[in-house]
N, C-alpha and C positions, 0 to 999 in steps of 0.2 A: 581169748576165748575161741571154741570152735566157730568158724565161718557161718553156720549156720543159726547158732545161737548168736551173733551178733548183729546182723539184721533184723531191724524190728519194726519195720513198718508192719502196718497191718498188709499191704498187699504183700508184702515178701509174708507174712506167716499164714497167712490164707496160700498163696502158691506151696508153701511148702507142705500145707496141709493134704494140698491135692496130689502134690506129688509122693507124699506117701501111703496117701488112699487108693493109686493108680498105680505104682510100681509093682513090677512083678519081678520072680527069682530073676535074676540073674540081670536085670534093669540098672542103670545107673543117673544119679543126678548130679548136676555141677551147679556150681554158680558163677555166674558174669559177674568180675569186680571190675570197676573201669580203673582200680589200681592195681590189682594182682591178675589180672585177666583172667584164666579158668581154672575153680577152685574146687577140691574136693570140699563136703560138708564140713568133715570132721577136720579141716587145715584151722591151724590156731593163728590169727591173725589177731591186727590191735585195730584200736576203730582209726576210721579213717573218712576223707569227707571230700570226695571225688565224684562226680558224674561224665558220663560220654554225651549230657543231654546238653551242656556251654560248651563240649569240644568243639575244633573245628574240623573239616573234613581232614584234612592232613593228617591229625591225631588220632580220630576217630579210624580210619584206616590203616596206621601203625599199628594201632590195638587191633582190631581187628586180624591183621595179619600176625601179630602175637600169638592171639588166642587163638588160629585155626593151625598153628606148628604146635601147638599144647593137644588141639583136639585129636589130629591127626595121629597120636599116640594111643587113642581110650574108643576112636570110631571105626566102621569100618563098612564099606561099601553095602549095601540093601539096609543099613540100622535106620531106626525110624527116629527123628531129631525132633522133639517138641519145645518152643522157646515158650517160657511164658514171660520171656523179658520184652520189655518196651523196644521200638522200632529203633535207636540209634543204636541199642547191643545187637539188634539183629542185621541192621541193612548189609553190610559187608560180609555175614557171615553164610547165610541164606543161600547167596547163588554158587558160592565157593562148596557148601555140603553137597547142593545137586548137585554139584560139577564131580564130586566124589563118587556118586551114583546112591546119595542117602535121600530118603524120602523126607522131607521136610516140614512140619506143621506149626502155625502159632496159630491156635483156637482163640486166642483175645486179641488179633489185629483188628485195628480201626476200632475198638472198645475204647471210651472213655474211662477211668479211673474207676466212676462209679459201678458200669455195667461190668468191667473187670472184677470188681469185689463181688458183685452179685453172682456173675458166671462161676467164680471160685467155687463160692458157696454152694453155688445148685448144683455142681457138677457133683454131686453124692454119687455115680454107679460110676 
C-alpha cells in the first residue's frame, strides 16, 4: 500500500494531517523509514517493523548517510527543512542540511509523545 497509508500511529496521521494543512504549491513531503530511508507518500511499500530508536550509532549513521544521497536529489540550498520525526531520524541529518545552506526546523523537539499530539492538533493555521 502507499507509504503513507501504511503508517498508522496516531502521531504519524496527526503529522500527516498537519502537513497537509500546511503545504503549499510547489511544497513537498517525505517520509523517514528506518527501512527504506527517504520515501515519497505515494511509494507502495509492504509493512515492515524497523526503528532507528534500538539502532546503534554505527547504524543509525549509515542510515543517515543513505538518506542524505536520496535527499540531496529533492533539496536544494535556502529550502526550509521541517522534521516532525523523532530525534534518532533527525540527529545526523540536521547538521549535514545546514551544512547544505537549508534552514532547518523541528517545532516538536524536546516534546514528549503527549505534547506532540497536542501541538499537531493545535497547530490549525
Amino acid at each position: 500500500m502507499p507509504a503513507e497509508e501504511l503508517y498508522s500511529s496516531v502521531l504519524f496521521r496527526k503529522a500527516r494531517e498537519y502537513v497537509r494543512r500546511k503545504m503549499k504549491t510547489g511544497d513537498e513531503w517525505f517520509i523517514l523509514s528506518a527501512k527504506h530511508g527517504l520515501l515519497s507518500p505515494g511509494v507502495r511499500i509492504g509493512p515492515y517493523n524497523e526503528t532507528l530508536n534500538t539502532e546503534h550509532k554505527p547504524a543509525r549513521l549509515e542510515w543517515a548517510s543513505r538518506v542524505m544521497s536520496e535527499l540531496r536529489n529533492v533539496i536544494h540550498p535556502g529550502d526550509t527543512i521541517v522534521f516532525l520525526a523523532g530525534k534518532r531520524y533527525r540527529e545526523f541529518l540536521e547538521p549535514k542540511l545546514v551544512e547544505l545552506g537549508c534552514q532547518v526546523l523541528a517545532p516538536m523537539r524536546n516534546k514528549g509523545i503527549g505534547k506532540q499530539l497536542q501541538w499537531l492538533g493545535d497547530s490549525q493555521s
